[in-house]
BAFI-3210 file (N, C-alpha, C; in Angstrom, 3 decimals, decimal comma, padded with zeros to 6 digits):
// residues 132
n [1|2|3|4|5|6|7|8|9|10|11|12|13|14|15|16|17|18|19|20|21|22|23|24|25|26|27|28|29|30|31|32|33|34|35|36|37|38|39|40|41|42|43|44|45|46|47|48|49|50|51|52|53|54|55|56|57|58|59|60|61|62|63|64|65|66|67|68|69|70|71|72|73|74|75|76|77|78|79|80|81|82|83|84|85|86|87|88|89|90|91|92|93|94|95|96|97|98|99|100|101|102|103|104|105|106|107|108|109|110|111|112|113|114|115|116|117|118|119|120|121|122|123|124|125|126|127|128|129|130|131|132]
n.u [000,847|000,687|001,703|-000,892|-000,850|-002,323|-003,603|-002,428|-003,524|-000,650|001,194|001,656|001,207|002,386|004,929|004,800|002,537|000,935|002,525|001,449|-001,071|-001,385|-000,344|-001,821|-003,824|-006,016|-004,008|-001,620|-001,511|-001,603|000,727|002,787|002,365|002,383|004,977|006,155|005,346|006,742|009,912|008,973|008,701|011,240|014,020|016,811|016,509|017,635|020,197|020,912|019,604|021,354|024,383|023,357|023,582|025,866|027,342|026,214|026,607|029,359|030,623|031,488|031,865|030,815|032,392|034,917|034,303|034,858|037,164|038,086|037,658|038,378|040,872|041,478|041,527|038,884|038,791|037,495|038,847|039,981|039,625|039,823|037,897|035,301|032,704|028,830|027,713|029,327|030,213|030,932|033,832|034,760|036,309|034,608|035,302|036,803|035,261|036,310|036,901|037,735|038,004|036,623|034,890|033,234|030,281|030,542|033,340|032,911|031,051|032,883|034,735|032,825|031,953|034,249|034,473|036,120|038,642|042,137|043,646|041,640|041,099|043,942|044,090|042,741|043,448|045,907|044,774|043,517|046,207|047,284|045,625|045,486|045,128|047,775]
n.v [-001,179|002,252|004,955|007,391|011,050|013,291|016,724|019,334|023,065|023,709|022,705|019,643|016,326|015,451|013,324|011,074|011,406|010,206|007,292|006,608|006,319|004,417|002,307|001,321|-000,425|-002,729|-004,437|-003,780|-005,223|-007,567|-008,225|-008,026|-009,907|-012,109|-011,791|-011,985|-015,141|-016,280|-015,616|-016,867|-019,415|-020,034|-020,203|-019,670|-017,453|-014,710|-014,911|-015,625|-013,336|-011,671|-012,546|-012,439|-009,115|-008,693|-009,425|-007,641|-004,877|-005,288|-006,710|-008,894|-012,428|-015,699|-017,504|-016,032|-014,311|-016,031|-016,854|-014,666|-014,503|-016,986|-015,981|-014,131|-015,556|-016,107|-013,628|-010,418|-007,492|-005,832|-005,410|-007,727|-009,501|-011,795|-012,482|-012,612|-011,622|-010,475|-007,735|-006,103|-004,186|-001,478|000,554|003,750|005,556|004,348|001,283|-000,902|-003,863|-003,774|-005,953|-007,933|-006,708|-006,228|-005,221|-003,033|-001,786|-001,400|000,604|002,345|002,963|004,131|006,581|008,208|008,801|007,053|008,388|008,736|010,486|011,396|009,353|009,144|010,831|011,016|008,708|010,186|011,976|009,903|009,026|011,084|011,728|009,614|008,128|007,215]
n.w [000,000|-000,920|000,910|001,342|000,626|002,273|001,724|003,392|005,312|005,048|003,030|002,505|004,789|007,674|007,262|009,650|010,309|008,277|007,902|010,999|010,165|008,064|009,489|011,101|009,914|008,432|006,550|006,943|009,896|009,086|008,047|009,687|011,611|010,110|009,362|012,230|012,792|010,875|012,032|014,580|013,872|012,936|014,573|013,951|011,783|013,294|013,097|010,542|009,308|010,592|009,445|006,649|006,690|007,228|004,848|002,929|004,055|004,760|002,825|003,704|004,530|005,678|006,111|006,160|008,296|010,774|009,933|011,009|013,636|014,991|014,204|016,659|018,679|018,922|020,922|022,110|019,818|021,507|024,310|025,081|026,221|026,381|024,177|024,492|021,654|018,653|017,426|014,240|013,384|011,576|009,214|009,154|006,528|004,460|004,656|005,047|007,257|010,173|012,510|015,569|017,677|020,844|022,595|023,823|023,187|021,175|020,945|022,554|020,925|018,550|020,198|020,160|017,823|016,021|016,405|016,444|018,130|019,749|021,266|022,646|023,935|025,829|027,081|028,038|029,820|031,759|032,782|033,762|035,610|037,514|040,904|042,879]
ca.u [000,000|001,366|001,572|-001,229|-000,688|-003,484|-003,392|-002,904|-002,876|000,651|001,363|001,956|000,913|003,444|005,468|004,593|000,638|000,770|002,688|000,181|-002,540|-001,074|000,093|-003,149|-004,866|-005,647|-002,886|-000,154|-001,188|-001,747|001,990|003,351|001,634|003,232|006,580|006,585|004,915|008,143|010,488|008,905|008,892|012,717|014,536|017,852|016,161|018,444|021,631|020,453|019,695|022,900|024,896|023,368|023,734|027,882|027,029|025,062|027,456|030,618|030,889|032,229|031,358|030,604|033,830|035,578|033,715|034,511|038,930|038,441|036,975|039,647|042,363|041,078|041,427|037,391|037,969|037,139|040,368|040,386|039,722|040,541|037,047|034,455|031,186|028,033|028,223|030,500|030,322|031,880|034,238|035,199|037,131|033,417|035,582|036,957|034,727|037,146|036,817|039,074|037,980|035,020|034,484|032,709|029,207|031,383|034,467|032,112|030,196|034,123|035,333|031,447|031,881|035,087|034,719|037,223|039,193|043,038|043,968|040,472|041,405|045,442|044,064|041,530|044,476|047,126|043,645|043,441|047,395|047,316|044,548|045,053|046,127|049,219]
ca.v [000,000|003,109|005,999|008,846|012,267|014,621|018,102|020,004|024,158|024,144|021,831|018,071|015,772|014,785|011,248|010,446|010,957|009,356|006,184|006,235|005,682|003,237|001,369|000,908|-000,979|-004,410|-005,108|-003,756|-005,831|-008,973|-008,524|-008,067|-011,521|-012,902|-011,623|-012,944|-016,161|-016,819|-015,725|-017,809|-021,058|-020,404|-019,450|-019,112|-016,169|-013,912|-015,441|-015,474|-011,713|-010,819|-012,729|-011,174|-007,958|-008,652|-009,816|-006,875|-004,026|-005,369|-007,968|-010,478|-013,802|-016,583|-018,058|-014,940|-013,762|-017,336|-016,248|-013,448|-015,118|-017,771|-015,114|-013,322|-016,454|-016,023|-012,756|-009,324|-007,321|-004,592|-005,635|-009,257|-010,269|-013,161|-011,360|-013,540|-011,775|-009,675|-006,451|-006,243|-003,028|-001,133|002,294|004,576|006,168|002,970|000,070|-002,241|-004,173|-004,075|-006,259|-008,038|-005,965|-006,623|-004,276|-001,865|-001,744|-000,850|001,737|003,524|003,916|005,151|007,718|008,805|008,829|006,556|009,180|008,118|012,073|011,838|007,740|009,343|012,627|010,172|008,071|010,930|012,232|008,840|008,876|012,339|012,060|008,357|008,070|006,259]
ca.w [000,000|-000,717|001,671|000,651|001,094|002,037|001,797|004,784|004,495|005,093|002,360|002,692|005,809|007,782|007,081|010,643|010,380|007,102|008,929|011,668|009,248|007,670|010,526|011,473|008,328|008,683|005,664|007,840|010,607|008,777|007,282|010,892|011,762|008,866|009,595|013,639|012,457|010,561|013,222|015,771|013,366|012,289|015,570|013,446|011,541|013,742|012,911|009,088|009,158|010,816|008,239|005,380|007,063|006,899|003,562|002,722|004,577|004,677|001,974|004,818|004,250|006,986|006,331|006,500|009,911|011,139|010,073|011,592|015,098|015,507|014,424|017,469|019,452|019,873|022,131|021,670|019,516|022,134|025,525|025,201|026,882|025,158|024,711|023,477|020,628|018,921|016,929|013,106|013,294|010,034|008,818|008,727|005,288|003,713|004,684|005,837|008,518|011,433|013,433|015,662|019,310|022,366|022,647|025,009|022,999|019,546|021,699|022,417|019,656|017,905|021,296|020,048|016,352|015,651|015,987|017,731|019,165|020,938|022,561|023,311|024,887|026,980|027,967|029,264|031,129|032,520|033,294|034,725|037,614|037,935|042,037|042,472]
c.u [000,887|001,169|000,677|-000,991|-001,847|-002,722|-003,544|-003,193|-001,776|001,265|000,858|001,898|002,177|003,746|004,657|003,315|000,817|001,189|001,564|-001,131|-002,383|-000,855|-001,053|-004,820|-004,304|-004,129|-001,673|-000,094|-000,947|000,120|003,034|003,056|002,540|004,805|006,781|005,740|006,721|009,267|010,425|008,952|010,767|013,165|016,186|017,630|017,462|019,273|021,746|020,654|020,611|023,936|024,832|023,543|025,265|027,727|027,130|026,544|028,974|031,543|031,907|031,479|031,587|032,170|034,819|035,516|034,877|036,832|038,976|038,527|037,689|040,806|042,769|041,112|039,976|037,174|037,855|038,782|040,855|040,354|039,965|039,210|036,023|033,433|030,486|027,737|029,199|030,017|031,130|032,614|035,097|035,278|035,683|033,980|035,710|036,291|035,071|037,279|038,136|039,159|036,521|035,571|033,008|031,642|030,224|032,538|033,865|031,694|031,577|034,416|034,416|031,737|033,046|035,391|035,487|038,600|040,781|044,090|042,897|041,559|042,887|044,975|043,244|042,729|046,106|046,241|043,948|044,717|047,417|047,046|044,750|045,698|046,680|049,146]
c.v [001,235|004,647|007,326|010,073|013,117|015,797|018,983|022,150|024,530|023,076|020,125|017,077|015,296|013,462|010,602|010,347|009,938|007,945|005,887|005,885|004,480|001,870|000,561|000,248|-001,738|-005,291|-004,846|-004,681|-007,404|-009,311|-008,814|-009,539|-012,328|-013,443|-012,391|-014,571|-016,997|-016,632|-016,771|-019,197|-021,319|-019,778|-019,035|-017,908|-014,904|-013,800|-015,079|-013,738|-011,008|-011,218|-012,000|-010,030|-007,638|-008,332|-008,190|-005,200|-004,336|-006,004|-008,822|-011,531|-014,731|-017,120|-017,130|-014,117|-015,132|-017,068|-015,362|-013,738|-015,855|-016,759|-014,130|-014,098|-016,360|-015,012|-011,236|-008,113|-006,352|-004,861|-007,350|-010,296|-011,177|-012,806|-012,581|-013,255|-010,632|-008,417|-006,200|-004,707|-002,800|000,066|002,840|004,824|005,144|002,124|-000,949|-002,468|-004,542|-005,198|-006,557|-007,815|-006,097|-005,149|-002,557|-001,022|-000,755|000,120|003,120|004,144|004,682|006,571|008,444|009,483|008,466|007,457|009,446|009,187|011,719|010,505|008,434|010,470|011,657|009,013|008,470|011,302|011,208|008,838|009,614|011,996|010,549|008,422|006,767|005,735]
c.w [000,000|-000,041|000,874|001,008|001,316|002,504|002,861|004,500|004,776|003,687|002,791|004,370|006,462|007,683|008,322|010,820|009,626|007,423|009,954|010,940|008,401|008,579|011,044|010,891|009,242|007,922|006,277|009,178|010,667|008,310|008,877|011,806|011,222|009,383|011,695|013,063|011,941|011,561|014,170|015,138|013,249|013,512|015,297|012,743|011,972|013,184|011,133|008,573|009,374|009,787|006,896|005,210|006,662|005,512|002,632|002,920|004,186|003,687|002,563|004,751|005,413|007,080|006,629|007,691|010,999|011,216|010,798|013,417|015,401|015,462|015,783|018,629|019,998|020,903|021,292|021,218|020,431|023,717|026,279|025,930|025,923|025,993|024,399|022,677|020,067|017,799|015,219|013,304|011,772|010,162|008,207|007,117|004,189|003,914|005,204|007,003|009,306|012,161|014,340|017,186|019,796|021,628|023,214|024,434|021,612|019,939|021,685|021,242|018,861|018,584|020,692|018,356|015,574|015,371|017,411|018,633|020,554|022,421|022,858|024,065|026,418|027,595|028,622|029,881|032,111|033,341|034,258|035,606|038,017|039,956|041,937|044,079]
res [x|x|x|x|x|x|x|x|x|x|x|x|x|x|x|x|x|x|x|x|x|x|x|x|x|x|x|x|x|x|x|x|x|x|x|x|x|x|x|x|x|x|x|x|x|x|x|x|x|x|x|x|x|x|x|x|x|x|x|x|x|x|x|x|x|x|x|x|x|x|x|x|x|x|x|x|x|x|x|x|x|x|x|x|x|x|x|x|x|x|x|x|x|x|x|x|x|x|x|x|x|x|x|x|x|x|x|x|x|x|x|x|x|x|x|x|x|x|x|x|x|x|x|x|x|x|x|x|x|x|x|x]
***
């Protein structure tokens, strides 16, 4: 179904009415049915979706996730801990993946902008005030 627009007198309805009205047809709820119906029959689904996601993003391939995860001895490349699962990390500019990090470890470097002035300024801070 495709989203209608009515005419407001400022122009154009907003996306987000226009969603709410949609959302709320039977055909959007029958598709949402659909879609957990399959989920709950296939409980790999997850695993599936995150794969293709590599796939999809990174053009990493199971076997290539799978080199990357033993080369890592199975732990996380930055804090050395074994998450339950792990994180794909990649150069935001180039694409290429660095590396698979812990929730915590993926979260830093996002916080910092991969950016390795910010993480050295944040670890003479740390040096500075640390008590001895």
């Amino acid at each position: 179904m495709a989203i209608e627009w009515r005419r407001s007198p400022s122009g154009r309805e907003s996306y987000r009415r226009a969603w709410e009205r949609y959302r709320n047809t039977e055909k959007y709820r029958a598709k949402v049915r659909r879609n957990s119906a399959k989920r709950r029959a296939n409980p790999d689904h997850a695993d599936y979706v995150r794969i293709y996601g590599w796939q999809r993003h990174y053009g990493l391939t199971l076997d290539q996730y799978h080199a990357l995860f033993e080369s890592q001895n199975e732990h996380c490349a930055i804090c050395r801990r074994i998450p339950k699962r792990f994180h794909v990390d990649h150069d935001h500019k180039t694409g290429r993946v660095r590396g698979l990090l812990c929730d915590f470890c993926n979260r830093l470097l996002g916080q910092a902008h991969d950016s390795v002035s910010v993480l050295q300024s944040a670890i003479r801070y740390l040096e500075r005030s640390a008590c001895h």
